[in-house]
C-alpha positions as CSV (number, residue, x, y, z in Angstrom):
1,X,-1.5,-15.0,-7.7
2,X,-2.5,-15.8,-4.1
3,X,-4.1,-13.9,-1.4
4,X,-1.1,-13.6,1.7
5,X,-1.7,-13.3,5.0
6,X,-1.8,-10.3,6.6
7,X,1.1,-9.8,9.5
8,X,0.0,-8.3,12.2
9,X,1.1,-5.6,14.9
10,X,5.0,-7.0,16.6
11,X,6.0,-8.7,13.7
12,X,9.5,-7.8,12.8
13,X,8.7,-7.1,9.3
14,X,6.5,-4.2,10.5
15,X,9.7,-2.3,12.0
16,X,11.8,-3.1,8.9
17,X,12.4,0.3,6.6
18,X,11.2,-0.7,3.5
19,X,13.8,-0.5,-0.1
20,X,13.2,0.6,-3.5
21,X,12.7,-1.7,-6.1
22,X,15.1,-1.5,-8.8
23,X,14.0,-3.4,-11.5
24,X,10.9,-5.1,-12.6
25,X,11.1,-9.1,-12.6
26,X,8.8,-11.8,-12.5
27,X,9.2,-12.1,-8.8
28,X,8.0,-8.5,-8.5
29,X,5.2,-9.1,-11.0
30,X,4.0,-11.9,-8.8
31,X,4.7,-9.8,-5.4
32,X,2.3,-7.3,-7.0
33,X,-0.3,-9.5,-8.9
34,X,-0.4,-11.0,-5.1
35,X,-0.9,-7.4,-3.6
36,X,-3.7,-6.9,-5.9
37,X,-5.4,-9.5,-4.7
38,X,-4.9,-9.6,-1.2
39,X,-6.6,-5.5,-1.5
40,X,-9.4,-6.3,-3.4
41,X,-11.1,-8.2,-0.4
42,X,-14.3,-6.2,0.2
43,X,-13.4,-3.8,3.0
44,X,-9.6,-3.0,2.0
45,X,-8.4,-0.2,1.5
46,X,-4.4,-1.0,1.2
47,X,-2.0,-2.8,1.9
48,X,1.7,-1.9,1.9
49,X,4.3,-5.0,0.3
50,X,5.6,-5.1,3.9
51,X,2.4,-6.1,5.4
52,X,2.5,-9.2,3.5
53,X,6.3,-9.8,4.8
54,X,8.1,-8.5,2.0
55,X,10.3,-5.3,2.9
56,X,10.1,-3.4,-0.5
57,X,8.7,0.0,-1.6
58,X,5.1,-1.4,-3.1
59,X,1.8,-1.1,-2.1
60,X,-1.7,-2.2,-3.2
61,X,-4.5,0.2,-3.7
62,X,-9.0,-0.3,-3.9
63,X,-10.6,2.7,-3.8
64,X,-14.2,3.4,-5.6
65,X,-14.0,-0.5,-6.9
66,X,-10.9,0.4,-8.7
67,X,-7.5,-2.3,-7.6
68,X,-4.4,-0.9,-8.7
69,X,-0.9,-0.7,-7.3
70,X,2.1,1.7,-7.1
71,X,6.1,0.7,-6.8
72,X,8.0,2.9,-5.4
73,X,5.6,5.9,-4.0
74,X,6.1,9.0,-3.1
75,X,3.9,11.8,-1.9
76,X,5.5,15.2,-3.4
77,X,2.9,17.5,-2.7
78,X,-0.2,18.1,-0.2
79,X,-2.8,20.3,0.1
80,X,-6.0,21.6,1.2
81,X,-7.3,21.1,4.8
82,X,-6.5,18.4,7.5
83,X,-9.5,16.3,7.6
84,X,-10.0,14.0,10.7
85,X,-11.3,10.6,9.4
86,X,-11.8,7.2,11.7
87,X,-8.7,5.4,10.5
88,X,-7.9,1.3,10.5
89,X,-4.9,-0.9,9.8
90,X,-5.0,-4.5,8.2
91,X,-1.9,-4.8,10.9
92,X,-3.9,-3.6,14.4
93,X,-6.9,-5.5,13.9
94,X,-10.4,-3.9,15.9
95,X,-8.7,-0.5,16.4
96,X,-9.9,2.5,15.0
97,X,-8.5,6.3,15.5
98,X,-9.0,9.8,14.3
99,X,-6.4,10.4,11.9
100,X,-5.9,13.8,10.4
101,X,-4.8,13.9,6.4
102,X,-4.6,15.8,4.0
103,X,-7.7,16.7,1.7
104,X,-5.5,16.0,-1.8
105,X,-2.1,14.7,-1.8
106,X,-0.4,14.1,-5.1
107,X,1.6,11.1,-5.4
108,X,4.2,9.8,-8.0
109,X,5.3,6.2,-8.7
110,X,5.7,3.4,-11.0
111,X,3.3,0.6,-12.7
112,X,5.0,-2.5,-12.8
113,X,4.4,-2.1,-16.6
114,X,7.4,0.3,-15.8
115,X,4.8,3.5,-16.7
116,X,6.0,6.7,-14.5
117,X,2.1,7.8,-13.0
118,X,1.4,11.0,-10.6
């Protein structure tokens, strides 16, 4: 497990669409072990596998002290109103915007324990 660096805005990886992940290997347990602990730094929120230069569906999750992670997201239902929150990115250090999102979203995805989660 290791804490990677976090790329940053113009890196190519940034503009590369991102693939499923098709099975579960020990290289994807240690891409994810390694997404869990690059989040959990006090002040993260997420951080998407291709922020840490790997172009695969995955992403790392701290919200309310709780570190998790989800392969393969996928939002398939939102509701409620569009709430405008001041919004940063790991990747655009120092800048802030008003982002509107949705009050709930529902999500679907995969543990890397291979456990289907919405």
């Amino acid at each position: 497990m290791a804490v990677r660096e976090i790329r940053l805005f113009g890196d190519p990886v940034l503009k590369t669409a991102s693939v499923p992940i098709l099975e579960i290997t020990d290289s994807i347990r240690s891409l994810i072990a390694d997404l869990e602990q690059t989040t959990a730094i006090v002040g993260r929120a997420g951080v998407a596998a291709n922020q840490i230069g790997v172009n695969l569906r995955a992403f790392g999750y701290h919200v309310e002290g709780v570190v998790g992670h989800l392969i393969n997201p996928e939002i398939f239902e939102k509701s409620g109103e569009l709430v405008e929150l001041d919004e940063g990115c790991l990747s655009l250090p120092e800048i802030w915007s008003k982002t509107p999102r949705y009050s709930k979203v529902s999500i679907r995805g995969q543990k890397v324990t291979g456990e289907i989660i919405e």
